[in-house]
VEXLUM-683783 format. One record per residue: residue number from 1; residue in three letters; chain; x negated, z negated, y negated of N, C-alpha, C, O, CB in turn. Coordinates in nm, 4 decimals, decimal comma. Each point is the difference from the previous one (the first is absolute). Glycine has a CB too. Example, Ala and Ser with C-alpha at 12.3 -4.5 7.8 and 13.67 -1.06 7.14 Angstrom:
2
- 1	ALA	A	-1,3190	-0,7800	0,5690	0,0890	0,0000	-0,1190	-0,0900	0,0000	-0,1200	-0,1036	-0,0665	0,0019	0,2928	-0,0581	0,1154 $
- 2	SER	A	-0,1542	0,1966	-0,2223	-0,0820	-0,0060	-0,1190	0,0770	-0,0730	-0,1090	-0,0509	-0,0169	-0,1108	-0,0675	0,2314	0,1736 $
% end
This chain:
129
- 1	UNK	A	-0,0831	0,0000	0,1172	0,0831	0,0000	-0,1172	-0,0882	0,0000	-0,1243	-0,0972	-0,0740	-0,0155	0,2803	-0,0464	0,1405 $
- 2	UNK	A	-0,1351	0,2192	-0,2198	-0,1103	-0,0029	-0,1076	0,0579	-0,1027	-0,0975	0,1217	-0,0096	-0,0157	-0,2109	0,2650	0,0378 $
- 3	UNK	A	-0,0004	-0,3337	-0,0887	-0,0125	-0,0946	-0,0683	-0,0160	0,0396	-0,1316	-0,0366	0,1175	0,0029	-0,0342	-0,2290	0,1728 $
- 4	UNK	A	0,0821	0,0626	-0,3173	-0,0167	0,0319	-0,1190	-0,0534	-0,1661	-0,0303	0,0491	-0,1129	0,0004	0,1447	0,3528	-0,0475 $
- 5	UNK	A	-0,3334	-0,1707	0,0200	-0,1221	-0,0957	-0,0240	0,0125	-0,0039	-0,1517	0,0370	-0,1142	-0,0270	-0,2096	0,1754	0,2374 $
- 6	UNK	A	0,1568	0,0221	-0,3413	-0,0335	-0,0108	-0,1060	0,1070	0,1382	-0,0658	0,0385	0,1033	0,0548	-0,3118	-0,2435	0,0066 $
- 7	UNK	A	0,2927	0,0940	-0,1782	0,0368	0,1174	-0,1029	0,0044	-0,0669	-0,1325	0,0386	-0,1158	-0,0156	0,1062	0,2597	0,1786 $
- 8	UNK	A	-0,1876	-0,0626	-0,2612	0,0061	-0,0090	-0,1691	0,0098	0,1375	-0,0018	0,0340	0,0861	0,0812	-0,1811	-0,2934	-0,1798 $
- 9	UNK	A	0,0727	0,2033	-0,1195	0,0888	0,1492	0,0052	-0,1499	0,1097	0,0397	-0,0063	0,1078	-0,0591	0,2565	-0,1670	-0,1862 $
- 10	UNK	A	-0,3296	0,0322	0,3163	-0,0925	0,1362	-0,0057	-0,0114	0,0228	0,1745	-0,0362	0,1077	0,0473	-0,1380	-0,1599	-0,3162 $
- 11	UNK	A	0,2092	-0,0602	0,3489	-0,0585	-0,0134	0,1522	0,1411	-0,0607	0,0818	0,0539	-0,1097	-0,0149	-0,3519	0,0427	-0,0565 $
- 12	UNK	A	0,3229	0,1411	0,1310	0,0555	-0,0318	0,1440	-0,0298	-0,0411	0,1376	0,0194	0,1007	0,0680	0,0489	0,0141	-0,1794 $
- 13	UNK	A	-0,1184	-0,2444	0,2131	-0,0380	0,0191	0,0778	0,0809	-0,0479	0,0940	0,0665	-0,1008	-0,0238	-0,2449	0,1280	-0,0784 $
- 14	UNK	A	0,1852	0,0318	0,2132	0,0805	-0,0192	0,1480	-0,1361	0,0133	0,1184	-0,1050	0,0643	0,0018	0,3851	0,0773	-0,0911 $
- 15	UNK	A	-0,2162	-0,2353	0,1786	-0,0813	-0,0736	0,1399	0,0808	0,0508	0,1250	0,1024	-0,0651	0,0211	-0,1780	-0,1800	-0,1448 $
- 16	UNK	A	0,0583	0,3152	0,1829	0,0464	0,0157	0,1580	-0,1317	-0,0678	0,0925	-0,1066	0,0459	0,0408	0,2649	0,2136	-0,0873 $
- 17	UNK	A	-0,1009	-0,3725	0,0545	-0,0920	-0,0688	0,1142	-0,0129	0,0304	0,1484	-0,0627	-0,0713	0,0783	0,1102	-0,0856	-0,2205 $
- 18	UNK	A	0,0262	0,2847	0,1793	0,0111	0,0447	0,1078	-0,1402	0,1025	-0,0134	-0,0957	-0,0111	0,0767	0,3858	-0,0342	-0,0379 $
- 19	UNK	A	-0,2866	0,0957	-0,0945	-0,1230	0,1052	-0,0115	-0,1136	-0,0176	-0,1208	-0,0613	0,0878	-0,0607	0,2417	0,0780	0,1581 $
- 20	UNK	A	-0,1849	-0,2764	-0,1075	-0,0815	-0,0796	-0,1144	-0,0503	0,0975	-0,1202	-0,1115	0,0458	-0,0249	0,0220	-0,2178	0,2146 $
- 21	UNK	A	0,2001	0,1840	-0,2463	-0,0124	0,1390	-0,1227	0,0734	-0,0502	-0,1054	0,1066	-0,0587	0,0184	-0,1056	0,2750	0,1301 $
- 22	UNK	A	-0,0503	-0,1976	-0,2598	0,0917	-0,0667	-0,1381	-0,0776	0,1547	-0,0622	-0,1004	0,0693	0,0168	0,1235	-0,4412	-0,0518 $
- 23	UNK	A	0,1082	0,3650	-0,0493	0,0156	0,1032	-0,0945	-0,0070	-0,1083	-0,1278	0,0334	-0,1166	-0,0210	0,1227	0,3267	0,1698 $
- 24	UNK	A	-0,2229	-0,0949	-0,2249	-0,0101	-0,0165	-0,1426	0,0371	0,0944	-0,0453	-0,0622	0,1037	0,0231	-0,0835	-0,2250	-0,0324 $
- 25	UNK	A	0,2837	0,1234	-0,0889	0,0494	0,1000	-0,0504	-0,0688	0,0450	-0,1689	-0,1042	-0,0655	-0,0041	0,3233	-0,0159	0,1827 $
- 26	UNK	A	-0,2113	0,1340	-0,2681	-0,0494	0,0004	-0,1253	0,1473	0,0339	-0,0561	0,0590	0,1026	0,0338	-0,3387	-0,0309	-0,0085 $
- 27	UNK	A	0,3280	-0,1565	-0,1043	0,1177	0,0485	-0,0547	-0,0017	0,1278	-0,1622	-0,1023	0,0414	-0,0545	0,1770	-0,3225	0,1852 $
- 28	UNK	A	0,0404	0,3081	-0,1628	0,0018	0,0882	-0,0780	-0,1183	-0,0496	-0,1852	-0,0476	0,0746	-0,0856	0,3486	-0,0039	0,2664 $
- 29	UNK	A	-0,3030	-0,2140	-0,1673	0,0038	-0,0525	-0,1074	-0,1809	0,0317	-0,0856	-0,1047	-0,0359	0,0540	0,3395	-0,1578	0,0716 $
- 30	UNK	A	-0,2293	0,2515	-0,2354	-0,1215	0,0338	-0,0428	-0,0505	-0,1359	-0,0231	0,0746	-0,0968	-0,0140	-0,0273	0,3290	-0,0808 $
- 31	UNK	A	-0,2145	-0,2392	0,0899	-0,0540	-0,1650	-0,0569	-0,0048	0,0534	-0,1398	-0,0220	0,1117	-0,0467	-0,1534	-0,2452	0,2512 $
- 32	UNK	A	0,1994	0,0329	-0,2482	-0,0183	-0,0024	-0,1684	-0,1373	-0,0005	-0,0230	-0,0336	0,0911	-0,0756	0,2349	-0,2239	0,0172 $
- 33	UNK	A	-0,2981	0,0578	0,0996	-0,1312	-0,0079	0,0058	-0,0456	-0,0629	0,0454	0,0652	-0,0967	0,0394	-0,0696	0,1560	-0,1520 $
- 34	UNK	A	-0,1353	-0,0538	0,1408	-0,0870	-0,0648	0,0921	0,0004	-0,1391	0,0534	-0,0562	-0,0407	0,1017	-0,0484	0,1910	-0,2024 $
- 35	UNK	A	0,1790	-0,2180	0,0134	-0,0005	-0,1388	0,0124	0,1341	-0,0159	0,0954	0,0262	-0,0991	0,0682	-0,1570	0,0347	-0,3166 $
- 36	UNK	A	0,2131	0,1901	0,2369	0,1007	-0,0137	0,0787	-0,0503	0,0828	0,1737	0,0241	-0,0417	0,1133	0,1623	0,0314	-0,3809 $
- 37	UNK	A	-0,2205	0,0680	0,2476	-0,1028	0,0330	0,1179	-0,0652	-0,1044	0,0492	0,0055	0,0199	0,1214	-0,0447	0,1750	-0,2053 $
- 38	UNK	A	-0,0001	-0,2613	0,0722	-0,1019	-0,1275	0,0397	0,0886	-0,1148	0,0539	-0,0361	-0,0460	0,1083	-0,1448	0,0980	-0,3027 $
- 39	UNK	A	0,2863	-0,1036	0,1394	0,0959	-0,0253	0,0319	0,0913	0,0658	0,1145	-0,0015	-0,0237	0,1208	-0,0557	-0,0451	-0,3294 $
- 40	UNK	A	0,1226	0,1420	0,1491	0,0604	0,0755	0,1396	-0,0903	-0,0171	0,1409	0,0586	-0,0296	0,1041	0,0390	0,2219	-0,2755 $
- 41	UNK	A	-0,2624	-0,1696	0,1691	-0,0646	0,0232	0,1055	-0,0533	-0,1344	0,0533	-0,0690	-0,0143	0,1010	0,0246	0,2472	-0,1810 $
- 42	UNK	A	0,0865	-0,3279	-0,0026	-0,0292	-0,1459	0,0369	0,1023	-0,0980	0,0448	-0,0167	-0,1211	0,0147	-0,1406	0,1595	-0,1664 $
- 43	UNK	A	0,2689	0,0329	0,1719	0,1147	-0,0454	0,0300	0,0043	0,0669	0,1559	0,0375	-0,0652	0,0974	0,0740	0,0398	-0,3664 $
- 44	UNK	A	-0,1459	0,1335	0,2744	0,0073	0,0861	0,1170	-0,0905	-0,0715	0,0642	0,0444	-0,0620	0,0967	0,0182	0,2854	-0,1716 $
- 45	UNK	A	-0,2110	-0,2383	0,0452	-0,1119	-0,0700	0,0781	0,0461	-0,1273	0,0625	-0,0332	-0,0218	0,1165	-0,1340	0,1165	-0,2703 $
- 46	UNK	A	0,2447	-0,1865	0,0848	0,0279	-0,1626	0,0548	0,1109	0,0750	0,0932	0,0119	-0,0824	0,0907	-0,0545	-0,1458	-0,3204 $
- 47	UNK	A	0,1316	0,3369	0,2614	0,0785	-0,0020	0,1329	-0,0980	0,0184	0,0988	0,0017	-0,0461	0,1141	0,2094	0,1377	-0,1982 $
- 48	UNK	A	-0,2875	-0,0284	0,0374	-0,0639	0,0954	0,1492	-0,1200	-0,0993	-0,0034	-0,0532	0,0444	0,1017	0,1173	0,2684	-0,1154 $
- 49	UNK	A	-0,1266	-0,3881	-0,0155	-0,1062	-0,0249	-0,0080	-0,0654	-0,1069	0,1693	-0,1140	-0,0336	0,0320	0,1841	0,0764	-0,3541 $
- 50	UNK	A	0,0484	-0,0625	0,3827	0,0283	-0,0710	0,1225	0,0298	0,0372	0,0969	0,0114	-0,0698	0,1007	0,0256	-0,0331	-0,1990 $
- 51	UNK	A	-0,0133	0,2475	0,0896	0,0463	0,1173	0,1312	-0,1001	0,0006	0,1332	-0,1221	0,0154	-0,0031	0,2120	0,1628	-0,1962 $
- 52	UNK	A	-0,0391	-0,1908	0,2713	-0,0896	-0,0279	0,1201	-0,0769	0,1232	0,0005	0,0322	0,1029	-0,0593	0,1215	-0,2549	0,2034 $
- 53	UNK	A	-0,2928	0,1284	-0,0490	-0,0980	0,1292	0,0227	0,0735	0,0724	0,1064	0,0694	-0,0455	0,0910	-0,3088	-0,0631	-0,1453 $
- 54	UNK	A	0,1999	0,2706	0,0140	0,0469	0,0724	0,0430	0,1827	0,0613	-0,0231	0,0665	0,0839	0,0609	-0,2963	-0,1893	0,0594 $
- 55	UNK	A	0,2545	0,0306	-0,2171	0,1579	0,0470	-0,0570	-0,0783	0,1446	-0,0987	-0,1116	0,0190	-0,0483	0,3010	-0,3319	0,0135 $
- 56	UNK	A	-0,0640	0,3899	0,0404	0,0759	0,1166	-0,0364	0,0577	0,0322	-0,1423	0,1155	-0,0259	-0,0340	-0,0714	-0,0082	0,2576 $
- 57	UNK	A	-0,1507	0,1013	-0,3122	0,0532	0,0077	-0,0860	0,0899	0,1459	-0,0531	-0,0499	0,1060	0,0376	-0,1290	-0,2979	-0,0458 $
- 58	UNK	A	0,2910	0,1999	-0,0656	0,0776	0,1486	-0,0419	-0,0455	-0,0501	-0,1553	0,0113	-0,1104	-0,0533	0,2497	0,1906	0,2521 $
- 59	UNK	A	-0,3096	0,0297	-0,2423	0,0299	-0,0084	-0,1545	0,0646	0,1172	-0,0312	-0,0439	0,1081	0,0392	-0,1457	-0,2406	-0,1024 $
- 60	UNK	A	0,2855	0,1231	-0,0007	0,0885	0,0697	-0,0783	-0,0033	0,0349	-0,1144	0,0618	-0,0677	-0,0821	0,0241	-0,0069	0,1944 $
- 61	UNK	A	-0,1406	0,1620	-0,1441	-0,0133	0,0203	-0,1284	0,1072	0,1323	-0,1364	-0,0020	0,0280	-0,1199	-0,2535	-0,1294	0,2802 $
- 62	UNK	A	0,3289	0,1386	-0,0398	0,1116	0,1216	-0,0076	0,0439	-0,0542	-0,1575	-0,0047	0,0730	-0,0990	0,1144	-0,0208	0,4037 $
- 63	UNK	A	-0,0702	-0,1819	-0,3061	0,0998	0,0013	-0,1926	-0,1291	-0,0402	-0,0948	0,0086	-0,0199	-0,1211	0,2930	-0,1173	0,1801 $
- 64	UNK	A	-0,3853	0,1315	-0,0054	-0,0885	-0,0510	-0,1255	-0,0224	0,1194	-0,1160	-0,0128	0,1222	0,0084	-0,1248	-0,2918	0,1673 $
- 65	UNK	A	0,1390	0,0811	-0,2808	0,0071	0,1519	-0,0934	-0,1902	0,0071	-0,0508	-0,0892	-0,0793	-0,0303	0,4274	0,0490	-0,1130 $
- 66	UNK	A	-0,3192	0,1765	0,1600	-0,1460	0,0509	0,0340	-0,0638	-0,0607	-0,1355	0,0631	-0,0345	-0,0998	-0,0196	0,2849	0,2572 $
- 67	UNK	A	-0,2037	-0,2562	-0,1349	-0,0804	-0,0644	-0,1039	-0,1289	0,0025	0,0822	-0,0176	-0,0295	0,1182	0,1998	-0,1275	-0,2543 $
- 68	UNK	A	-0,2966	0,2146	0,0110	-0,1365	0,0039	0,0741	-0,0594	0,0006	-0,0837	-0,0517	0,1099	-0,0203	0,0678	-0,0162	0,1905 $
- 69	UNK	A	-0,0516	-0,2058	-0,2743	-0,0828	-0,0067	-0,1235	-0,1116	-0,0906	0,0899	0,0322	-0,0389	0,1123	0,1615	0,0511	-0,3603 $
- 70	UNK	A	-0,3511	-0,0488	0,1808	-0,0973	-0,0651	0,0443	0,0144	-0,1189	0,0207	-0,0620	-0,0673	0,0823	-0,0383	0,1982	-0,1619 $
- 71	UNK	A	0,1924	-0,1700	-0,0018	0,0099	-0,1369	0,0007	0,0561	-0,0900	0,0960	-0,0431	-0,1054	0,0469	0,0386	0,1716	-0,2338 $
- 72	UNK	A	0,1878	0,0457	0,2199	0,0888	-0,0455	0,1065	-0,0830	-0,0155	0,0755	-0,0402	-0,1148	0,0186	0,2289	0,2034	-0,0443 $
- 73	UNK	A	-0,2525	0,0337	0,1060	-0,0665	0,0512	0,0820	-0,0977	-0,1594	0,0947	0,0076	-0,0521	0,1113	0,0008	0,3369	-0,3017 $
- 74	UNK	A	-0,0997	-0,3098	0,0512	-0,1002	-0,1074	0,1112	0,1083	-0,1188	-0,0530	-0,0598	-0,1058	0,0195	-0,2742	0,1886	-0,0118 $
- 75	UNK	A	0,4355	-0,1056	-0,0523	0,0473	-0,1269	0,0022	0,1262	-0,0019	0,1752	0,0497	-0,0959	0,0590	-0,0877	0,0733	-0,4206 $
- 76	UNK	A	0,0459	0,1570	0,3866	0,0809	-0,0282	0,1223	-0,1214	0,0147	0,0811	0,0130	-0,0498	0,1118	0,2438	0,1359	-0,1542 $
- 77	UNK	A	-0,3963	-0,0206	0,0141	-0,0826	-0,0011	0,0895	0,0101	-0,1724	0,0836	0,0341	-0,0374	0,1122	-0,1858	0,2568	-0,2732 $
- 78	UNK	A	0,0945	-0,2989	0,0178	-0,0515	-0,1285	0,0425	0,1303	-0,0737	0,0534	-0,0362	-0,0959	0,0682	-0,1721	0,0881	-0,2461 $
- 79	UNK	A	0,3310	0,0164	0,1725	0,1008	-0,0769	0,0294	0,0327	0,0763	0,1714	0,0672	-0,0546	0,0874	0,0296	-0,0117	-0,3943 $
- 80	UNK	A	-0,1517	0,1757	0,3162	0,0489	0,0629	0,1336	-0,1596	-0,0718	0,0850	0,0092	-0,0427	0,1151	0,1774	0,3376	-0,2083 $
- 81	UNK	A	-0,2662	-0,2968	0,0488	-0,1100	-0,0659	0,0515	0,0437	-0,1288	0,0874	-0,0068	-0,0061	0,1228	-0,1281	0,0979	-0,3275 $
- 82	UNK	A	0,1767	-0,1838	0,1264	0,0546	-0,1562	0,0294	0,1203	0,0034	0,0740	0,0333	-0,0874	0,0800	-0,1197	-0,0038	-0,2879 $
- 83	UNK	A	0,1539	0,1967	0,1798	0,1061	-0,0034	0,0511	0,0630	0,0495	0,1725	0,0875	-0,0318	0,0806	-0,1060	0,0415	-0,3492 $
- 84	UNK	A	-0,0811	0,0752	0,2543	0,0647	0,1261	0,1201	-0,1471	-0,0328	0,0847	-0,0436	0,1021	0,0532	0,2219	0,1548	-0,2112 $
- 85	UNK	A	-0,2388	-0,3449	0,1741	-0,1704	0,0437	0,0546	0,0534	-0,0754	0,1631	-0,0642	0,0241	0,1023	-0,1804	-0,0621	-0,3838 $
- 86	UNK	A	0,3622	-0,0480	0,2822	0,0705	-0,0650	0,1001	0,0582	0,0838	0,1377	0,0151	-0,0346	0,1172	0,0363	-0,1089	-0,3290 $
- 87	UNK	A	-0,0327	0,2394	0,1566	0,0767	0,0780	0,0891	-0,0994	0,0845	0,1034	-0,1078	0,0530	-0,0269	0,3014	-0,0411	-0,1646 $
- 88	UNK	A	-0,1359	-0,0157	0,2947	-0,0637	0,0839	0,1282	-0,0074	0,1627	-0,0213	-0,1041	0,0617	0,0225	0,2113	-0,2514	0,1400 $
- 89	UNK	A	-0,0166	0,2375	-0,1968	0,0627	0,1370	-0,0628	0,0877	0,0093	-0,1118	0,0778	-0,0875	-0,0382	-0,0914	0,1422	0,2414 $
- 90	UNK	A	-0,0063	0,0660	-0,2562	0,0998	0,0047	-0,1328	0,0261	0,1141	0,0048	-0,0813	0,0822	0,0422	0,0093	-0,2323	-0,1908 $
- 91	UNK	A	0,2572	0,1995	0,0835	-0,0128	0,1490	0,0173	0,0619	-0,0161	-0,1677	0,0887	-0,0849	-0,0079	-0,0474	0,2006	0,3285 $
- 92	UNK	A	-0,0641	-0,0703	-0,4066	0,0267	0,1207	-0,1290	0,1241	0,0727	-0,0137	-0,0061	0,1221	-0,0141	-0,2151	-0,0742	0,0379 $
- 93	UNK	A	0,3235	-0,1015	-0,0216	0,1232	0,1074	-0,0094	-0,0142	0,0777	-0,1575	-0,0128	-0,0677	-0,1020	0,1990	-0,1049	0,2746 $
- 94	UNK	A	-0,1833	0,2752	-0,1738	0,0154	0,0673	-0,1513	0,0793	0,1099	-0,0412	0,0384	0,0565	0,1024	-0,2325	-0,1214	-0,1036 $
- 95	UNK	A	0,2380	0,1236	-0,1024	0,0948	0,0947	-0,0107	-0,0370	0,1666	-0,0302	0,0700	0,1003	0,0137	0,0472	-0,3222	-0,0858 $
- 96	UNK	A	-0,2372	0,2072	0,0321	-0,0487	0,1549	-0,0415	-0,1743	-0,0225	0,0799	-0,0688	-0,0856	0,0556	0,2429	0,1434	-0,3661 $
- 97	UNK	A	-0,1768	0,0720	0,2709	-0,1183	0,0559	0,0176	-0,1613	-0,0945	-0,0960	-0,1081	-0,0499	0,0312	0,3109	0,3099	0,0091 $
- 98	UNK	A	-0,1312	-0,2390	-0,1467	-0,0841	-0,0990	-0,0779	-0,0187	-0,1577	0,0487	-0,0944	-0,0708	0,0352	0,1750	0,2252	-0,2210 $
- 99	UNK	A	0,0231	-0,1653	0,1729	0,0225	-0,1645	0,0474	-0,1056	0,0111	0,1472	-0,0491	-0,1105	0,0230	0,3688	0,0485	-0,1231 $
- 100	UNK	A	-0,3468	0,1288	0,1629	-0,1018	0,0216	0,1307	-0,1313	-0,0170	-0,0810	-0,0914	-0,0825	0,0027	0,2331	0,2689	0,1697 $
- 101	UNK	A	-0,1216	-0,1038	-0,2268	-0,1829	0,0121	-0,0470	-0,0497	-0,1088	-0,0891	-0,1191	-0,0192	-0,0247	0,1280	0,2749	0,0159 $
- 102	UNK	A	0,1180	-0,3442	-0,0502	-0,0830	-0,1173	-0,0802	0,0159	-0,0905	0,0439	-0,0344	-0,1010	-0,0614	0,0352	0,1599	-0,1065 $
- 103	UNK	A	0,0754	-0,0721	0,3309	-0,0152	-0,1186	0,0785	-0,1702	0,0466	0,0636	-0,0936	-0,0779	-0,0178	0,4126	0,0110	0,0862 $
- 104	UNK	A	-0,3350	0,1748	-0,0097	-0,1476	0,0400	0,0228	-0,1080	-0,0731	-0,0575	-0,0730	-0,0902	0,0411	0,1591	0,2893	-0,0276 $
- 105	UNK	A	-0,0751	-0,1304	-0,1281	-0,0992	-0,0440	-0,1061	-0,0022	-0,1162	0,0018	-0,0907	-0,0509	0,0658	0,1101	0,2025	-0,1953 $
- 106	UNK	A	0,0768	-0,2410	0,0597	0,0056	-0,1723	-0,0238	-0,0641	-0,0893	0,1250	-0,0386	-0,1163	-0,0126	0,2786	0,1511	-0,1263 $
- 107	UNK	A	-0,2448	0,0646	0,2973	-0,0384	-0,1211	0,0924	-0,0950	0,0558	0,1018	-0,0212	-0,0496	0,1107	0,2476	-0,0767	-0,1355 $
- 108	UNK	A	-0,3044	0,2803	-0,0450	-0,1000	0,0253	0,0254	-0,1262	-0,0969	0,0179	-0,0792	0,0329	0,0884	0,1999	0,1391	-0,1765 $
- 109	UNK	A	-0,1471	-0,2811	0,0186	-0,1203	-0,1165	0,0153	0,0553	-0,1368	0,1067	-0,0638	-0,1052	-0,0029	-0,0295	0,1700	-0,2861 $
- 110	UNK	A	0,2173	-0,0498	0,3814	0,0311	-0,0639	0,0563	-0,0496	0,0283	0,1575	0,0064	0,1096	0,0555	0,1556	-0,1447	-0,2528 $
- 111	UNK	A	-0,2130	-0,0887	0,2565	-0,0308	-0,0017	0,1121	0,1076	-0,0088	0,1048	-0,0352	0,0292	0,1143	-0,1529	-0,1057	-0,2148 $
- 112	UNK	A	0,2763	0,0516	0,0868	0,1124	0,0112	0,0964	0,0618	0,0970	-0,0576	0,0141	0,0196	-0,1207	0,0128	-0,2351	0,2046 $
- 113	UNK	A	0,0309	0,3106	0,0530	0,0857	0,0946	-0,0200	0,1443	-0,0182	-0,0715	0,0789	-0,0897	0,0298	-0,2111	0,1526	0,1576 $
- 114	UNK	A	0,1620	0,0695	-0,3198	0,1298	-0,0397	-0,0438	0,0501	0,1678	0,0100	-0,0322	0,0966	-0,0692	-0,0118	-0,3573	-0,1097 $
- 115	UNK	A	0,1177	0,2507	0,2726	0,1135	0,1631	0,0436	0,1060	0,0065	-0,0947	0,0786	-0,0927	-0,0193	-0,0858	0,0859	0,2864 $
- 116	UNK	A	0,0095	0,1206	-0,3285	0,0539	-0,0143	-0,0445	0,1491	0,1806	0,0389	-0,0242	0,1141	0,0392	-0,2185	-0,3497	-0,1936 $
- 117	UNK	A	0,3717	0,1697	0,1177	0,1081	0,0717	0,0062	0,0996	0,0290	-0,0511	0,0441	-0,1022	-0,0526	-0,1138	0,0624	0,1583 $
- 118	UNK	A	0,1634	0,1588	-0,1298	0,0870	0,0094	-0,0622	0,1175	0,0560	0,0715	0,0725	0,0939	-0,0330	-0,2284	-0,0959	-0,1344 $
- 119	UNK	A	0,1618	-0,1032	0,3109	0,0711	0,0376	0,1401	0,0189	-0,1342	0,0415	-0,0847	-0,0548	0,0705	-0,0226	0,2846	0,0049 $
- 120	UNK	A	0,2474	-0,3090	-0,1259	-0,0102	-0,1578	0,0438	-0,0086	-0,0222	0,1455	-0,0465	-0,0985	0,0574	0,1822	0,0365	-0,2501 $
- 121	UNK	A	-0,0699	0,1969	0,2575	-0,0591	-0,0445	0,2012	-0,0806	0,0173	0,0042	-0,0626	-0,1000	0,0351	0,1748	0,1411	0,0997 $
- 122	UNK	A	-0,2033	0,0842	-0,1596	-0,1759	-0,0349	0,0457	-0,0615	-0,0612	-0,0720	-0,1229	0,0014	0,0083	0,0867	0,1633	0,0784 $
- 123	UNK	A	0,0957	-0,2318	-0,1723	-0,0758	-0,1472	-0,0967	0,0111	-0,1120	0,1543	-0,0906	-0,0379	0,0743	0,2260	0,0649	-0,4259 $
- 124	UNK	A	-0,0413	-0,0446	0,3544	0,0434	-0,1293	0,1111	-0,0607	0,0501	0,1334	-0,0590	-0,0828	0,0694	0,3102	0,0050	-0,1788 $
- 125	UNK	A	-0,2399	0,2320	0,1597	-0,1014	0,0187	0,1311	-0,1435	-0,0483	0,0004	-0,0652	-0,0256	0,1012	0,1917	0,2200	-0,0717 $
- 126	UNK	A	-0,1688	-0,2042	-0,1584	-0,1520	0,0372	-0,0019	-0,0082	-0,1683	-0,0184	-0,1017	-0,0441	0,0534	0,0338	0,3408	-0,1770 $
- 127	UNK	A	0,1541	-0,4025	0,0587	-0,0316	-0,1189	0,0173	0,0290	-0,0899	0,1200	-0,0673	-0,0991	0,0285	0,0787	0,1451	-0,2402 $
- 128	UNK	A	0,1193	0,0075	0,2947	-0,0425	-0,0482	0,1293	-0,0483	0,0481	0,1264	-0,0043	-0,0730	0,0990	0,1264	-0,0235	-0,1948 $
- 129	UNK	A	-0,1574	0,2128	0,0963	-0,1192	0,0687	0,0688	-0,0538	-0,0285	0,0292	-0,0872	0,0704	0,0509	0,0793	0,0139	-0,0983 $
% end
């Protein structure tokens, strides 16, 4: 049974403890700025920050409204650092073509694999696979 672990207005997260996978949704809501970014991603960090090894991460990123200035950029770097480094696997849900290539880019210096998709079943094949 999926569970609803966390929500405000930028993050959605749900727990299926059957297949140890929580989604993180990105909701429609733009950050006002950085400080709201930091926030948002520090609110997200204290849910997940206790997830057992080897849980399942979905990120969702389909409503987020697009943004790729330098700044966003290493401030979700460092908050996806702390945040997501927990997880066994992660898959990338995204909506365009672009949205592919700047999930690429953003987690190119990451040592764990991040797949990324814009196919929510072979998002979920490839995480419990």
């Amino acid at each position: 049974m999926i569970q609803r672990v966390h929500e405000d207005t930028w993050f959605v997260i749900d727990h299926n403890p059957s297949d140890r996978v929580y989604r993180v949704a990105r909701t429609k809501a733009p950050f006002a700025d950085l400080g709201e970014v930091e926030r948002a991603y520090g609110a997200l960090h204290r849910q997940v920050a206790d997830v057992p090894p080897g849980s399942r991460l979905l990120l969702d990123m389909r409503e987020a409204p697009p943004r790729n200035d330098p700044e966003f950029e290493a401030a979700v770097k460092r908050a996806r650092d702390r945040s997501f480094s927990r997880f066994g696997r992660v898959a990338v849900l995204v909506r365009t073509a672009v949205g592919k290539l700047q999930v690429h880019r953003m987690n190119q210096d990451l040592s764990a694999s991040v797949a990324v998709f814009d196919d929510e079943d072979r998002a979920f094949d490839h995480l419990l696979g």
